[in-house]
KENU-192877 format. One line per field, with one value per residue: x, y, z of N, C-alpha, C in turn. Coordinates in steps of 0.02 Angstrom, whole numbers, plus 32768, in hexadecimal, padded with zeros to 4 digits. Example, Ala and Ser with C-alpha at 12.3 -4.5 7.8 and 13.67 -1.06 7.14 Angstrom:
BEGIN
n_c1 = (8294,8282) .
n_c2 = (7EE4,7F90) .
n_c3 = (8186,8162) .
ca_c1 = (8267,82AC) .
ca_c2 = (7F1F,7FCB) .
ca_c3 = (8186,8165) .
c_c1 = (8294,8285) .
c_c2 = (7F5B,8002) .
c_c3 = (8186,818A) .
***
This chain:
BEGIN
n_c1 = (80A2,8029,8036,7FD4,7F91,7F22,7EB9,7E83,7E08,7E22,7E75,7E3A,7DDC,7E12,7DF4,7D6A,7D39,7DA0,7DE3,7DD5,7DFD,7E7D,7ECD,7EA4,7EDC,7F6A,7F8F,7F89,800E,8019,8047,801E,7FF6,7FB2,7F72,7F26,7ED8,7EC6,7EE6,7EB1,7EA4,7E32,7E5A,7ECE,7F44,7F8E,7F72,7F88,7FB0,7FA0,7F45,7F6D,7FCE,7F86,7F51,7FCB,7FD9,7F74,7F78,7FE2,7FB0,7F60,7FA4,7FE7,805E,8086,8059,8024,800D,7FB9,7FBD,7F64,7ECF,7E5E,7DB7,7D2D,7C88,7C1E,7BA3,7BF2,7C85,7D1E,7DA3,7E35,7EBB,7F52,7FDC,7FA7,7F3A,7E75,7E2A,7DCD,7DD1,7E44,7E90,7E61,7E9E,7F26,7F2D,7F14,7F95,7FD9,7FD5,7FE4,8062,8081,804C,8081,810F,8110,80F9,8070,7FF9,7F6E,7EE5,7E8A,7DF2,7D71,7CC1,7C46,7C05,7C51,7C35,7BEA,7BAE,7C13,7C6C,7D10,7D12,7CDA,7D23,7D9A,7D6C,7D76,7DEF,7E42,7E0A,7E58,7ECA,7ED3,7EC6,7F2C,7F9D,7F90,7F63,7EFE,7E4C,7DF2,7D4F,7D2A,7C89,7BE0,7B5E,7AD5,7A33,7A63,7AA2,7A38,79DA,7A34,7A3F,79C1,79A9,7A25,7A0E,79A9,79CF,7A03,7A9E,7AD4,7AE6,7AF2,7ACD,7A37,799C,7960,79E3,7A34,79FA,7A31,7AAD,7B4D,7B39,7ADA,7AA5,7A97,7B04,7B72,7C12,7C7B,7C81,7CC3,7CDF,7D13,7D1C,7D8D,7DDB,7DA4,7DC5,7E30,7E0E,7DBB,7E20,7E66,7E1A,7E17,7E84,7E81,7E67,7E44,7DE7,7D7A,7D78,7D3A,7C8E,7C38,7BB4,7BED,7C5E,7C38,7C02,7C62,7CAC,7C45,7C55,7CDC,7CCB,7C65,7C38,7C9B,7C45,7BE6,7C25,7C53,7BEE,7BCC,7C33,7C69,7C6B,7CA4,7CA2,7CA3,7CA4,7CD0,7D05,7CBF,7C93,7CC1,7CD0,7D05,7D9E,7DE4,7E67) .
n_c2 = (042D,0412,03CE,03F1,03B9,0403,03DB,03EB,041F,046B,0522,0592,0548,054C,05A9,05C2,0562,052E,0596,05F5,05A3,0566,05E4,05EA,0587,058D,0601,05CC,0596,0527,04AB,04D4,0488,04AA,0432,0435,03D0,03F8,0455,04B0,04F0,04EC,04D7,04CE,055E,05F4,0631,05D3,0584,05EB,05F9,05AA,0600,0652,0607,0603,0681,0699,062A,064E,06E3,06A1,0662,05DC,0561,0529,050E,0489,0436,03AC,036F,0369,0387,0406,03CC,03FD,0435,0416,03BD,0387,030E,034E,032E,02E1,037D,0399,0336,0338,0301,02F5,0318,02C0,024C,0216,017B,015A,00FF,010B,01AA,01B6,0179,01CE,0239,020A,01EC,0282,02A8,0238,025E,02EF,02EB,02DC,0300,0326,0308,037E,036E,034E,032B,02A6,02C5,031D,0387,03F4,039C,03B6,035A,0361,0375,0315,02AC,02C8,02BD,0225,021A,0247,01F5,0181,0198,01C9,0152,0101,0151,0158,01C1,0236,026C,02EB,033D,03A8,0411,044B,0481,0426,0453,04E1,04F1,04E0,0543,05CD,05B2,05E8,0679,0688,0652,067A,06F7,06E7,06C1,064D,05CD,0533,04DD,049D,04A3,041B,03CF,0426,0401,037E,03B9,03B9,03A9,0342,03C1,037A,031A,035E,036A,03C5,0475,051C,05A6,0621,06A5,0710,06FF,0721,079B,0777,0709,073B,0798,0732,06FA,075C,0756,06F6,071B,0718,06E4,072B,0787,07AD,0785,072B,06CB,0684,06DD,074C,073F,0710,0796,07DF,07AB,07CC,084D,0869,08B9,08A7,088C,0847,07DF,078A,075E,0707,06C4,0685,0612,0564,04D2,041A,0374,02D8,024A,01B4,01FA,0243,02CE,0371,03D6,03FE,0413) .
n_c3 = (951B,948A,93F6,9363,92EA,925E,91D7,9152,90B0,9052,903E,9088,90C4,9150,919E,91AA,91D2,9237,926D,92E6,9355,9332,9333,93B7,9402,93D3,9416,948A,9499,9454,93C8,9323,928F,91F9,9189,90CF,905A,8FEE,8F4A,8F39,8EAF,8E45,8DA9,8D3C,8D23,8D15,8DA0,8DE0,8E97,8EC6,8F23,8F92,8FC4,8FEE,9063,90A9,90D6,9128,9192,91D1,9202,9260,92B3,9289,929E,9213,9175,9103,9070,9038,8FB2,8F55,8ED8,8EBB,8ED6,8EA6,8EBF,8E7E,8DFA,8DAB,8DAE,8D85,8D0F,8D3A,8D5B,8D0A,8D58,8DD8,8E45,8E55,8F05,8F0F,8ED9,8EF4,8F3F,8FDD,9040,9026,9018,90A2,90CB,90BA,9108,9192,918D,91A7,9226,9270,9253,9284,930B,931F,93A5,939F,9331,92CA,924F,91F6,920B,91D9,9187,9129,9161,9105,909D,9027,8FBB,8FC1,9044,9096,905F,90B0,9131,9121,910B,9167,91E8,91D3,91C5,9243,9287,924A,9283,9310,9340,93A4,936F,9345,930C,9299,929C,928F,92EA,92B8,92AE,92B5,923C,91E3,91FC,91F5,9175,913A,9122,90D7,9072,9044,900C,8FAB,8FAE,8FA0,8F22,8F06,8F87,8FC9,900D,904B,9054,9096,911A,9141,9173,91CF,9274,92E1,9377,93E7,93EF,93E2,940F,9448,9463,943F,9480,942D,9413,9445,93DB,9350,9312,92CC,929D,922F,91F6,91BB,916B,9114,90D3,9063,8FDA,8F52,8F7D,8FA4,8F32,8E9F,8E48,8E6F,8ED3,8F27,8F3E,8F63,8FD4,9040,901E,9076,90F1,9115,912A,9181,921B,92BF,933C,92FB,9294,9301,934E,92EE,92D9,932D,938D,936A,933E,937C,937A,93AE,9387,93E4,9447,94AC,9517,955D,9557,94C7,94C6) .
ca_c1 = (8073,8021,8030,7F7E,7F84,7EDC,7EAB,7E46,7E0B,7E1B,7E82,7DEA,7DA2,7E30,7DE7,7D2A,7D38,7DB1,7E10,7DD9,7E17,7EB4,7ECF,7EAD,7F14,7FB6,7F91,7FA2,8031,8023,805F,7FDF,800A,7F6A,7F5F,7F08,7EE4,7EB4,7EFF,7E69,7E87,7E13,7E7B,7F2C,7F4F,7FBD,7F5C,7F8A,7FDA,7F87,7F1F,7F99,8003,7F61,7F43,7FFF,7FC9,7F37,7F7D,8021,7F8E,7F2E,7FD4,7FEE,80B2,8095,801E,803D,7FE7,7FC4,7FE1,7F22,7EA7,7E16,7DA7,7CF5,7C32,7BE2,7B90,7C2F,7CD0,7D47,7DCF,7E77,7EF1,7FA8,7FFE,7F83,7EF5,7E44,7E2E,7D92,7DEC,7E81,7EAF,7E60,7EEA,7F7C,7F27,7F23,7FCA,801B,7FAF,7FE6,80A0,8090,8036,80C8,8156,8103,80E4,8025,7FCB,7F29,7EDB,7E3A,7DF2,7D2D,7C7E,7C58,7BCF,7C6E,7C0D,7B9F,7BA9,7C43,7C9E,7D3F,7D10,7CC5,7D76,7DAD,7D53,7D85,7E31,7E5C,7DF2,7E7A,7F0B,7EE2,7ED2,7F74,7FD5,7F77,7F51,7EAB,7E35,7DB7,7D44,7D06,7C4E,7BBB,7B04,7A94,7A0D,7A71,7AB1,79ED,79CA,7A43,7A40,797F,79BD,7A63,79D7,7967,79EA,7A2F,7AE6,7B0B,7AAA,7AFF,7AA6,79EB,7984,7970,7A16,7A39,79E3,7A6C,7AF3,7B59,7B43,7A8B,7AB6,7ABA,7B3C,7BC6,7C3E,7CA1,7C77,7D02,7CEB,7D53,7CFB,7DB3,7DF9,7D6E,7DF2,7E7E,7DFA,7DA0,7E55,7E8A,7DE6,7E14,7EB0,7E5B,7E5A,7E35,7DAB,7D6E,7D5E,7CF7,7C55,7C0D,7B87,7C1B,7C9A,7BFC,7BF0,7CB4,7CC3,7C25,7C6A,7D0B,7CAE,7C45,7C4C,7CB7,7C20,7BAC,7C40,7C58,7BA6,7BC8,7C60,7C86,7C62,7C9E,7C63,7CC6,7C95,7D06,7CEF,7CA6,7C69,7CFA,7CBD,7D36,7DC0,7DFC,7EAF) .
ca_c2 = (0447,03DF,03DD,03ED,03DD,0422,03B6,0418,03FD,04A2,0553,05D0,052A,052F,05F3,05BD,0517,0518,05CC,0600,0559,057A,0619,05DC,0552,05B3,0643,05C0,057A,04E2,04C2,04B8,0479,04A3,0419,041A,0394,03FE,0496,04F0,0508,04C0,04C9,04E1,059A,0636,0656,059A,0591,0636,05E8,058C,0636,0675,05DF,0615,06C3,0690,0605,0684,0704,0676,064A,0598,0561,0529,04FA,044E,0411,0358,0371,035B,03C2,040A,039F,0428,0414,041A,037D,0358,0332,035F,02F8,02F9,0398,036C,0336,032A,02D0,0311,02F0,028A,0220,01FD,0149,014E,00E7,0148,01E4,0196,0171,0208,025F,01EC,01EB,02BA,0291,021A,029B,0321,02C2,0301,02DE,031E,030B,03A3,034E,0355,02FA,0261,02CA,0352,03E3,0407,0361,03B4,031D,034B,0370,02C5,0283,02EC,028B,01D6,01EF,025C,01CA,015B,01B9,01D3,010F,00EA,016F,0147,01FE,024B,0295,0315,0346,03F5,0405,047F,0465,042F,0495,0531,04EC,04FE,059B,05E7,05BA,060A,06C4,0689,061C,06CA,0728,06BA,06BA,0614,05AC,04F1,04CF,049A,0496,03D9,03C0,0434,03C6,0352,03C8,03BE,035E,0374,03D2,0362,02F0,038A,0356,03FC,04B5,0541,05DA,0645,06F8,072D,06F6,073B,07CB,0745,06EA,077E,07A6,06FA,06FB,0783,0732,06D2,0758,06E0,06B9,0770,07B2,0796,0798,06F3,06D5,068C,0715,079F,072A,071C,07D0,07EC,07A1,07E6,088A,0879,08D6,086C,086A,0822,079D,076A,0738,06D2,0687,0696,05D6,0531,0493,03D6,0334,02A2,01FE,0193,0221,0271,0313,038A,0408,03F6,0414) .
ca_c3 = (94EA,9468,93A7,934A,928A,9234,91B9,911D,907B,9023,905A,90B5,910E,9185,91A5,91AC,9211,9296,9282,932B,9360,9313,9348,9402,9417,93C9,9440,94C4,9481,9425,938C,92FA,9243,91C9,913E,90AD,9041,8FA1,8F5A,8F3E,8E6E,8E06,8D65,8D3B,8CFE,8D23,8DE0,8E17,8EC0,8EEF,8F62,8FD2,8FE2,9016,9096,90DF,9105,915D,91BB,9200,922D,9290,92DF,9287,9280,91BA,9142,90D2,9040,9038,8F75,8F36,8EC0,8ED0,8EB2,8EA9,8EEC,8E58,8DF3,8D8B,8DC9,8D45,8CFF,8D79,8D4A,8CF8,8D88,8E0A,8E4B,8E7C,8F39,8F18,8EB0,8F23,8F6C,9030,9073,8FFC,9032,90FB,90FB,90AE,913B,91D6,9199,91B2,9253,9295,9247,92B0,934A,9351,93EA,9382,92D8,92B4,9232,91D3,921C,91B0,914F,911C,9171,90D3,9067,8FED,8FAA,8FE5,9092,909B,9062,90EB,9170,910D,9108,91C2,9204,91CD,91E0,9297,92A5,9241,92C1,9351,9367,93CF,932D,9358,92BE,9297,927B,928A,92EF,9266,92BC,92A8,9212,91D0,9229,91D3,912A,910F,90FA,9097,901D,9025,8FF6,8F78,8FAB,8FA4,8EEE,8F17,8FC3,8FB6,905F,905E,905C,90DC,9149,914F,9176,9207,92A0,9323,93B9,9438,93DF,93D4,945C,9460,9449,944C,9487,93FE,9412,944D,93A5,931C,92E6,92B6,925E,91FC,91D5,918D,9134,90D7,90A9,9040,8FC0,8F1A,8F7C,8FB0,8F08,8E6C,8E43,8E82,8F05,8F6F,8F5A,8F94,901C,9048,9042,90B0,9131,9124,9121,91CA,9254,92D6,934B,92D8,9294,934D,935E,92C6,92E3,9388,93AF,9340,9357,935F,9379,93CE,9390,942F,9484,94DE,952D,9561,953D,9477,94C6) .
c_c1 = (8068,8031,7FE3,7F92,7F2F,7ED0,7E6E,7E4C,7E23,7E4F,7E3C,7DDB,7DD6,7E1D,7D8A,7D18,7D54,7DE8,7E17,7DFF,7E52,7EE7,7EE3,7EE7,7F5D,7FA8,7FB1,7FD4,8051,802C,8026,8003,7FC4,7F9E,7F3A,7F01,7EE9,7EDC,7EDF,7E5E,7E63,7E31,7EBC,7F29,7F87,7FA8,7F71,7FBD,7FC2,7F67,7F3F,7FBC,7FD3,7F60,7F8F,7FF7,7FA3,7F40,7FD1,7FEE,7F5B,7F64,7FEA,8039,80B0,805B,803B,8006,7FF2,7FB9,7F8F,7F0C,7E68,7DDD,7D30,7CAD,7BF4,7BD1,7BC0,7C7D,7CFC,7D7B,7E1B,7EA7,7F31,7FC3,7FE2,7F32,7EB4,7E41,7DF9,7D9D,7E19,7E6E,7E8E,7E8E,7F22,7F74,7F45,7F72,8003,7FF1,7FCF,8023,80C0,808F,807D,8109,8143,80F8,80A8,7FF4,7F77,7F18,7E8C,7E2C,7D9F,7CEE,7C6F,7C32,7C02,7C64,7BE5,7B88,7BDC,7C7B,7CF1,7D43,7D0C,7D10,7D9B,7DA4,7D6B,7DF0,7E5F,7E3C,7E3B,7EB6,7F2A,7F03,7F19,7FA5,7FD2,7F77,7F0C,7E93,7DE0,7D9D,7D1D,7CB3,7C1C,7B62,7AEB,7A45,7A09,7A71,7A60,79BA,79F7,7A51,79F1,79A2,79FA,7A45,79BE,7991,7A1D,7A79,7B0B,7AB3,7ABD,7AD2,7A5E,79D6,7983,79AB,7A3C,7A1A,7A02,7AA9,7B0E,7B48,7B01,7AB0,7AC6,7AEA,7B87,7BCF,7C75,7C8B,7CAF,7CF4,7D2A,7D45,7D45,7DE5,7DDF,7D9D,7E29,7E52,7DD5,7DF0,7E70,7E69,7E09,7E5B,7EB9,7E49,7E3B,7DE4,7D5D,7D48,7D42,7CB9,7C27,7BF7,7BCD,7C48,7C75,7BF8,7C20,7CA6,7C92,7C4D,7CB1,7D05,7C86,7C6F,7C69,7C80,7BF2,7BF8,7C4C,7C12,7BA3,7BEA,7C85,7C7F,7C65,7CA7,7CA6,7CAE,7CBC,7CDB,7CDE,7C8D,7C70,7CD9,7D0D,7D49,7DD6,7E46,7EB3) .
c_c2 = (0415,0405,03C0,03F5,03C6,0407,03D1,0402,0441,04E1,0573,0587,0520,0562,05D2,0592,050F,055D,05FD,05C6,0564,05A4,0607,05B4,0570,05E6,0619,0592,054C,04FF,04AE,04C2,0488,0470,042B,0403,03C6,044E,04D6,0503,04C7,04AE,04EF,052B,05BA,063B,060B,059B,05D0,0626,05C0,05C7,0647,0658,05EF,063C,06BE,0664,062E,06B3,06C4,0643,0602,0595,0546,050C,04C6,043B,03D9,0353,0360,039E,03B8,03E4,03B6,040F,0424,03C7,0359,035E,0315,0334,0327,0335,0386,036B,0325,0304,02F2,02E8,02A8,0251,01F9,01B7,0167,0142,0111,018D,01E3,01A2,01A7,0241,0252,01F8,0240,02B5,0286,0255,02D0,0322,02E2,02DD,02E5,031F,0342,0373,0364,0325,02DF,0282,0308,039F,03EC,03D5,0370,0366,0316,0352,0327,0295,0297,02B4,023E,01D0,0213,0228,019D,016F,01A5,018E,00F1,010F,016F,017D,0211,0269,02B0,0336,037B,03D9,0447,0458,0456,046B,04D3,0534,0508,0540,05C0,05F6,05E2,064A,06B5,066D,0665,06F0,071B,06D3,068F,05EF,055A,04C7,04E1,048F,043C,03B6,03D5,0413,0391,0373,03C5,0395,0387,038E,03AC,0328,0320,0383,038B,0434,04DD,0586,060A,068E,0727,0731,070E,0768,07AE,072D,0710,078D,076E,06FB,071A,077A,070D,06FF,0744,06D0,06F9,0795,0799,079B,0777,06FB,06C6,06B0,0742,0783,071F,0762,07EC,07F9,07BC,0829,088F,089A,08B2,085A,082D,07D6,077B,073E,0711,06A3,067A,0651,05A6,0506,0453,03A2,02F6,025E,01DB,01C6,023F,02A2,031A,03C5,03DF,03DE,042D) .
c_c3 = (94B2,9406,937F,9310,9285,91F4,9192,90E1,905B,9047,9058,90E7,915F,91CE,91CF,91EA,9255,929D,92B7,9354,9364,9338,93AB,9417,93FD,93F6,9484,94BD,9472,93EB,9370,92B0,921E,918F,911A,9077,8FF9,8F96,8F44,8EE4,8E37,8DB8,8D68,8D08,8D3A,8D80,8E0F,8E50,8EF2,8F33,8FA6,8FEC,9009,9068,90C3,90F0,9133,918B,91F1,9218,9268,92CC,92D1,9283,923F,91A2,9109,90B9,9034,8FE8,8F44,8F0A,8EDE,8EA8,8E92,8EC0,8EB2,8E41,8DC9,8DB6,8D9D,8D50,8D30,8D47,8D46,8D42,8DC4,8E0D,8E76,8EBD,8F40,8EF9,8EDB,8F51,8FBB,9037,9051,9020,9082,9114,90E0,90F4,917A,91CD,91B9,9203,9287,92A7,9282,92EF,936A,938A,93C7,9349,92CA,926F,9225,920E,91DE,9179,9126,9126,9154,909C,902E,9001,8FD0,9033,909E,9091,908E,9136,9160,9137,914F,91D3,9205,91CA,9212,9294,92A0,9293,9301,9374,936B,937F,9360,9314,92C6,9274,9290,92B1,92A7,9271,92A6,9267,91C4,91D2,91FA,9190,9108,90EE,90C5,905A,9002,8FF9,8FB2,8F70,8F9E,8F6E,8EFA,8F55,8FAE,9004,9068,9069,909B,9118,916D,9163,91CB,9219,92DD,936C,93DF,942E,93DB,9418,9479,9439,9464,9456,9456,93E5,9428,940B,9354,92F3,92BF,9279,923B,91C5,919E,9154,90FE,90AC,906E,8FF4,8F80,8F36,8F9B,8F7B,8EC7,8E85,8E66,8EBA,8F53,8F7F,8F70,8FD1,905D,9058,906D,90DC,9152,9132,9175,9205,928C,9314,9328,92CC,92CC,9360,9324,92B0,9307,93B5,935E,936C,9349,9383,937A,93C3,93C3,9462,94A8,94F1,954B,953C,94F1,94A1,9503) .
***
């Protein structure tokens, strides 16, 4: 059986991106480590930390054996990115190679056969995704492990953002931009069937609980989804998407 660490920027994207994924490959029993690089709080107060506990509930319901933070902040997707918090460093800020090789030495330690990892455009253009894709790129290479990179049709990716624009759930994403997201159909080199896993990842979702509640367009849009009926979430996340450097087709694992 192989070892797969998951390679994320934020806790929820480990839920959104590849937590059918996840889910699958521990059912068939490999091991899977979720990383991620950032620890999801934007500023140092009383709630910091919250969000990694969250990211361990959700990665024990999705069957991962642990969840490790590669020691970064968040580094946010708006037009400023704020000065580094005491102690830590925004991810967008962070050393590539320093980042790389605290990545590859986990890699090695763990003896992973695979690295999940971002598409070069970070899925939607957020900053630390994009450092996502820089520094798993170079990880892999240091450890000389396989990297497969999560991504999304751009097609769909377009298709589906009209009603979430109409409905103004989401104010950061502009349609021209969406344009760029993701990767064109006939360049995704693996699709996953994960319509048997939808209840694991609805569940992790809602693990996510920080990210569930409040007022904002993305916590109405969080608890949507945590809210759907499990047909309807099945038809919406019942297939993720990755993309193999050179072209591999094939099984993920």
């Amino acid at each position: 059986m192989a070892t797969v660490v998951a390679f994320h920027a934020h806790p929820d994207d480990e839920v959104l991106l590849t937590g059918g994924t996840i889910a699958w490959l521990a059912a068939a029993g490999h091991r899977v480590i979720i990383v991620v690089a950032c620890d999801g709080d934007m500023w140092p107060g009383p709630r910091q930390g919250r969000r990694l506990e969250e990211l361990r509930r959700s990665a024990a319901i999705l069957g991962a054996d642990q969840a490790v933070h590669l020691g970064y902040a968040d580094s946010g997707h708006g037009p400023i990115l704020f000065k580094d918090p005491p102690g830590r460093t925004r991810f967008a800020r962070a050393d590539v190679a320093e980042a790389a090789a605290k990545l590859a030495r986990l890699l090695t330690e763990e003896r992973a056969d695979l690295l999940l990892s971002y598409d070069s455009g970070g899925g939607y253009g957020h900053r630390d995704h994009i450092r996502v894709h820089e520094v798993g790129a170079q990880a892999a290479e240091l450890a000389g492990v396989r990297v497969v990179e999560a991504t999304v049709p751009r097609e769909l990716a377009i298709l589906a953002s009209r009603p979430v624009l109409l409905l103004r759930l989401v104010s950061r994403h502009r349609p021209e931009a969406i344009r760029t997201y993701g990767t064109p159909r006939a360049q995704i080199t693996h699709r996953v069937d994960v319509r048997p896993y939808v209840s694991l990842k609805q569940r992790a979702l809602a693990a996510h609980q920080s990210q569930t509640s409040g007022s904002g367009r993305s916590a109405r849009l969080f608890s949507l989804l945590t809210k759907l009926p499990r047909p309807v979430y099945q038809v919406l996340s019942g297939t993720e998407w990755f993309v193999e450097p050179g072209g591999r087709t094939g099984d993920i694992a």
